[in-house]
N, C-alpha and C positions, 0 to 999 in steps of 0.2 A: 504494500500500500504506500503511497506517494506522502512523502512528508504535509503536515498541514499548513497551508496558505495562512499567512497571517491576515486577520481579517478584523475590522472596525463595523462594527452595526450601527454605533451610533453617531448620529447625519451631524457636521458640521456647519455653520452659517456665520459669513463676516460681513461688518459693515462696511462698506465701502466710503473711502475717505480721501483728504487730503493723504494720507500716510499709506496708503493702497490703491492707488487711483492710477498709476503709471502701469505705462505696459511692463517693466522688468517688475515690479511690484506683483502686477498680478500673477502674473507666471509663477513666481515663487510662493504665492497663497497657493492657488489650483496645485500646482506640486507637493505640497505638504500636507493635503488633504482635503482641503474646503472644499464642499459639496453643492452649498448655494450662495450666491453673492447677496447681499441686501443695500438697497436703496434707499436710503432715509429723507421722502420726498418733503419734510417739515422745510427742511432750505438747502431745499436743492430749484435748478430753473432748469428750463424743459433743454435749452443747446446743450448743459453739463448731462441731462439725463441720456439724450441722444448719443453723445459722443461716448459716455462711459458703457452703454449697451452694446454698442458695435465695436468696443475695443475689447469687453468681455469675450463677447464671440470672436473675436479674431485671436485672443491670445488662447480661448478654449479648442478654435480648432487645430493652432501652431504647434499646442501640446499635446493633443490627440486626445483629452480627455472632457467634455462636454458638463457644463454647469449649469445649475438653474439659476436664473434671476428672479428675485425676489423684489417687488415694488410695496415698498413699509408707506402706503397714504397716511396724511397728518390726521382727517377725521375732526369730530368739533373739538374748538379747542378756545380755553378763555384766556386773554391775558392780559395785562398792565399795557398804558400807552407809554408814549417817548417821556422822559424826561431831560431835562437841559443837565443835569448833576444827580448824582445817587442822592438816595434820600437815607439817615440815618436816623431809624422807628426805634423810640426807647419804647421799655416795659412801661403799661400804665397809658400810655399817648395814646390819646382820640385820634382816629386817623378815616379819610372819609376815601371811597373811590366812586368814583361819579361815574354814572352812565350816561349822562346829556351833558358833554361838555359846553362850557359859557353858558351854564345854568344857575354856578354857584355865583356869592357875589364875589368880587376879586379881593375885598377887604376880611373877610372871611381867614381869621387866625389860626383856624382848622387846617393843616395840611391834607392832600389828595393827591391821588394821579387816576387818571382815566381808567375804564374799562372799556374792551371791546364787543361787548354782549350789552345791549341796553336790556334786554328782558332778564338779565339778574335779578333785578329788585323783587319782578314776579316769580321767580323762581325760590328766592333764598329765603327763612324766616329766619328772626329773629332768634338768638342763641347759637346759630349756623355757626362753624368752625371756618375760615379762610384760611387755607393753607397757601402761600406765593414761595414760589423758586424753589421746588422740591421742597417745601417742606420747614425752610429756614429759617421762614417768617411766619405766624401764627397770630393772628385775630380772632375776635368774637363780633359778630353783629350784634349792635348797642337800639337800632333801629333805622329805619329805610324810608326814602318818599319817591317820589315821580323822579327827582334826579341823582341822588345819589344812597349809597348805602356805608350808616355811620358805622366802625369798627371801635374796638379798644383793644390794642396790641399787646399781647401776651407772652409772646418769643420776642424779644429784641432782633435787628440786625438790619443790613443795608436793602437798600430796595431800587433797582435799577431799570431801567429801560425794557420794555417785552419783557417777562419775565410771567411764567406758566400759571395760573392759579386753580387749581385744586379745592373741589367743595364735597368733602366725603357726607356720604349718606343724602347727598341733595338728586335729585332728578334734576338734570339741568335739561330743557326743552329745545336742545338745539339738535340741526337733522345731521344724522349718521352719515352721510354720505353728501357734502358738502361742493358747493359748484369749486373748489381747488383741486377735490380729490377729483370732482370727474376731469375737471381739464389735465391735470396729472395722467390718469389713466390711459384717458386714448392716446396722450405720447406712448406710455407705455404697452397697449396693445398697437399702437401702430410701428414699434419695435420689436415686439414677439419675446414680451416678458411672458416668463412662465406660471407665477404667482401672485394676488393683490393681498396684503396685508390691511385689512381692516381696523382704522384702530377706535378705543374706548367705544368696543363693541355692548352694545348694554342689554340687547334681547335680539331673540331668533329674527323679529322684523328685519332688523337691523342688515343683517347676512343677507336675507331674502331681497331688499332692498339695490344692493350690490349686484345680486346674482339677475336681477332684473335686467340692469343696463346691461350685464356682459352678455344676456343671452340675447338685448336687444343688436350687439355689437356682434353679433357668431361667434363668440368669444367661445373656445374650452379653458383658458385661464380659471387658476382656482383659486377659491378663497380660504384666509386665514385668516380667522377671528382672533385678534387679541383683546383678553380679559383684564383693565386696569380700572373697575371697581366697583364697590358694593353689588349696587344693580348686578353685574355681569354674575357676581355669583350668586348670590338669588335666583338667573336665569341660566345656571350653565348648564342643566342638559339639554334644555330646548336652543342654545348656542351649539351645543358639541353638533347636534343634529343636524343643524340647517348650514353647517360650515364642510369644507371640506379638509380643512388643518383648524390646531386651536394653538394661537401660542399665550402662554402664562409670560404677560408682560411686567416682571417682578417691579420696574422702577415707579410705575404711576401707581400698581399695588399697593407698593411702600409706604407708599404716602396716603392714600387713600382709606386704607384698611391699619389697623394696630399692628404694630410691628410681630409680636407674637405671633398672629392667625396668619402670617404669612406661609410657613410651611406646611399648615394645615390645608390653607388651600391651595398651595401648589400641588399636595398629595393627591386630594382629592378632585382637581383638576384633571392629571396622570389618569388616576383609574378612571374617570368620567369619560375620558376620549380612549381608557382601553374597552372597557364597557362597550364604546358603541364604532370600534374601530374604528377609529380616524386617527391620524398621525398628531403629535403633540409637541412642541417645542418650547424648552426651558431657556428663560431670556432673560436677561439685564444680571451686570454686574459679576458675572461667572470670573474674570480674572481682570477686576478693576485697577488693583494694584499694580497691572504689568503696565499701565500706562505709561507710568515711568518707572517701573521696576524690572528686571530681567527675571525674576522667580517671585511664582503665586506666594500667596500667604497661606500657610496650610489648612486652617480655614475657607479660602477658596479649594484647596485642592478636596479637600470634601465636599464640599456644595458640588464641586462638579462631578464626583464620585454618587454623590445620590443622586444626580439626574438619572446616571447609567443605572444606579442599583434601581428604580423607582421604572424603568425599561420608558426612560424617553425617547422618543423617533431622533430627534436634536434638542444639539446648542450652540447657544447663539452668543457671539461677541459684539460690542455696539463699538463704545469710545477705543477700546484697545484696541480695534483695527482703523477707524477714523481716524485718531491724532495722539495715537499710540507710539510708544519709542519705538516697540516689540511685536510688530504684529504678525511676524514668523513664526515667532518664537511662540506666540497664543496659540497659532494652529496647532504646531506642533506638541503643545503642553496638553491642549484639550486630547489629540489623539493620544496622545503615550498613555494619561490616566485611563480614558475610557479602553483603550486593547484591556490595559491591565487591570481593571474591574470585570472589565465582557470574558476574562482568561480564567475568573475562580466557578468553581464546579456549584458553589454554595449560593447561588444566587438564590432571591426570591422565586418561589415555584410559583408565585401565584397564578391557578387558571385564568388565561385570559375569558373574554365574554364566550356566554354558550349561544353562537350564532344558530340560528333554526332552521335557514332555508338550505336546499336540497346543494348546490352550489359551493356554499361554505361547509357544508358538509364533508364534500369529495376535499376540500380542503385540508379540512381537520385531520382530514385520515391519512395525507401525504407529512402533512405537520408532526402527527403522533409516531408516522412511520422514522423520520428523520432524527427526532429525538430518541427513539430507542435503537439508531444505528450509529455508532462514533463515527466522527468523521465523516459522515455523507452529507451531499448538497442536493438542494433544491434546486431543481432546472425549473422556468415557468415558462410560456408565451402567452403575450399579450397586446391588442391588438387597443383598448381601451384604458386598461390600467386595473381592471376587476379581478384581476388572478394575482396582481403583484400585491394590489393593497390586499386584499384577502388574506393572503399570507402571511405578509406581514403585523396586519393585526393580531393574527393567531401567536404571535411572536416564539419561532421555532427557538430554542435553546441555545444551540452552537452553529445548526448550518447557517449557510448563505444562502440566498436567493438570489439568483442568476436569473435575472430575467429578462428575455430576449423579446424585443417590438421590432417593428418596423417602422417606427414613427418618432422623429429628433424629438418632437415637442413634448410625447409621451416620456422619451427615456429621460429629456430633463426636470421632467416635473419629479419621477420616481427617485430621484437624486434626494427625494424629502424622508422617504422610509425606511426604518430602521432594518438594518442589514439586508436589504437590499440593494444589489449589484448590475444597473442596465446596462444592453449592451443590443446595438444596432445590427438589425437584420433584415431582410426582405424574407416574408411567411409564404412559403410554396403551398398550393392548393393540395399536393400530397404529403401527410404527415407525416411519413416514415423516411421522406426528402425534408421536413425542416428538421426533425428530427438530430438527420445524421452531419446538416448544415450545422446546426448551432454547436454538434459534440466538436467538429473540427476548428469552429471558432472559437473555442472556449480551448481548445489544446494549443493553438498558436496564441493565446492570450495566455497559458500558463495559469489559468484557471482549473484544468482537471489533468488527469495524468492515468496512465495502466493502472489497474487495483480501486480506483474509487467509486466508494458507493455511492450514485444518485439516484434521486428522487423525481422522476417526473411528472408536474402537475401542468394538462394542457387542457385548453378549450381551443385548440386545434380547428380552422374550416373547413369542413369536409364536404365534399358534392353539396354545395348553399344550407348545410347545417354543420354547429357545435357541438363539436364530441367531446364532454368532458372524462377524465382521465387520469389515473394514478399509476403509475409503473415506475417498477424499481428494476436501473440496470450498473451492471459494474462493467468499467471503461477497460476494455479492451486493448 
């Protein structure tokens, strides 16, 4: 039997930045493992979105290995107007933020600075918490009229220009899918992004919303609901459901929800999207340190160790590949822990979900085959993506899933599931010819070798129907 292939299940994702944005830059991510690029369209302009998409592809196809792109939309979002100089908020200080500017009078000893949401006032009640710039600065609402809403500041600290504000437990009534993100998006499908990141996803509408326009647009682009607060989790299975990825957006979590309940709901998160198989991605802050450090904090190096124990699809880096010293060095640090957690035998057993239809069934049975054979793989074909995500959510043990499309857009998107391995091919109308196509490209790829045992799981076209299928053969 053929020594075993080292192999990584779980999916990597970098922000693309100043500090990665170059062609020799990205070449050496893609080389070191990263699986999807991300786009952080909050402030980015559509010529850097253009330009950076078409250099992805060109350095994914220089290195022969194909990556997804990820477009992260900004979604609603509140924040503080311009100021001329920071404003320094003692403990105690009345502080007001106006939502009708040239409302207040200008003699008015009360310091403010604007908001960009006039319908705060009807949204926020009194006692409301105001969280501004992650979290830094903390007020209370004291009372509200037609133009502004009065505070008493609670955190001290500085308060500058744009700067995020955060209202945990409030419904704020602004629409999910906002005229940036669409103009955002059609740049991004009329470049042939592979994923739309949703953000401060709050219910199932919300997804349904998105998946509106993309089906108005022919789009198969898929959606990824990220969860950054209350609301969302109140609504997460009806989110897991109507999404086709979920990522747990740890940094607006942070702030939004008690620092505690944070890995409560990341947990429960995980299982929510193993539950209802969909792919799951662990986000913000995994190796913050490296921004300018050359090694995690060992603290990070567990957090990122329980993503893999907890079986998430990926993780994801934001500022350490933006404007990070280290952004090699991150890829590389995420894959080394995750081999060496996915390498102990003592993993969580838990059963994934007990799927019920006839389909996922033939699945289960290739999945159970594989884990009581060491060392064997799963071979797949897939023409839509239903046999690799399938399998994937069963999440097999030790094999890989190899799984062979015919379709670039498909094999980039599959770059999301955990140990999952695409790999490009044209499907012969006769099976026992794709068959024996895909074993030889998988033996010049040093994927399989004499002695190993695979698994094959096909829904195969045969004479204008799908023949689904389980067969186990050893490579010759």
């Amino acid at each position: 039997m053929s020594a075993v292939v080292p192999f990584r299940r779980t999916k990597i994702i970098f922000t693309l930045g100043p500090a990665t944005e170059s062609e020799e830059m990205l070449e050496k991510m893609i080389r070191a493992g990263a699986d999807v690029v991300r786009l952080n369209m909050a402030h980015a302009h559509h010529d850097w979105t253009r330009e950076v998409i078409r250099r992805v592809r060109t350095v994914s196809a220089r290195v022969g290995r194909e990556v997804a792109i990820m477009m992260d939309i900004k979604g609603p979002e509140i924040r503080t107007g311009d100021l001329a100089t920071p404003l320094e908020l003692k403990a105690g200080e009345i502080f007001d933020f106006t939502v009708r500017p040239g409302t207040r009078d200008s003699a008015e000893e009360i310091r403010s600075v604007d908001v960009n949401y006039q319908n705060l006032v009807n949204d926020i009640s009194v006692g409301s918490i105001v969280l501004v710039d992650n979290g830094l600065l903390r007020l209370e609402v004291l009372a509200k009229s037609d133009a502004h809403i009065r505070c008493r500041v609670l955190i001290a600290g500085q308060l500058s220009s744009r700067r995020h504000i955060n209202l945990p437990g409030v419904k704020v009534n602004l629409p999910a899918f906002t005229e940036k993100d669409r103009a955002d998006t059609l740049v991004g499908l009329a470049e042939g992004i592979d994923f739309v990141a949703l953000s401060f996803v709050r219910e199932a509408k919300d997804v349904l919303q998105l998946r509106e326009f993309l089906t108005a647009q022919k789009s198969t682009v898929r959606i990824i609901a990220k969860i950054e607060d209350q609301s969302a989790i109140t609504h997460l299975d009806e989110i897991v459901a109507a999404c086709d990825a979920l990522m747990v957006a740890r940094g607006d979590l942070g702030i939004e929800c008690p620092f505690e309940e944070l890995p409560v709901i990341q947990r429960r998160a995980v299982r929510a999207c193993l539950a209802q198989g969909r792919p799951v991605i662990v986000a913000t802050h995994m190796l913050e340190s490296m921004i300018t450090q050359p090694v995690p904090t060992r603290a990070e190096i567990t957090d990122v160790a329980n993503a893999v124990y907890e079986y998430a699809d990926c993780v994801m880096l934001s500022g350490e590949t933006t404007v990070g010293k280290y952004p090699v060095e991150c890829v590389q640090m995420l894959d080394k822990i995750a081999r060496r957690i996915e390498s102990e035998d003592d993993l969580d057993d838990r059963e994934p979900a007990n799927f019920t239809g006839d389909r996922m069934k033939v699945l289960h049975s290739a999945v159970v085959l594989a884990n009581e054979i060491p060392h064997s793989k799963i071979i797949t074909f897939t023409r839509h993506g239903f046999m690799a995500n399938g399998l994937a959510a069963l999440r097999p043990v030790h094999a890989p899933i190899l799984a062979i499309t015919p379709a670039l857009g498909l094999l980039r998107q599959l770059r999301l599931l955990r140990a999952v391995e695409p790999y490009l091919m044209p499907l012969a109308d006769e099976p026992d010819a794709t068959i024996e196509n895909a074993l030889a490209l998988l033996r010049r790829a040093g994927r399989i070798a004499p002695g190993d045992k695979l698994i094959l799981a096909s829904d195969i076209l045969s004479l204008d129907r799908l023949v689904d299928s389980v067969q186990l053969r050893t490579v010759t």
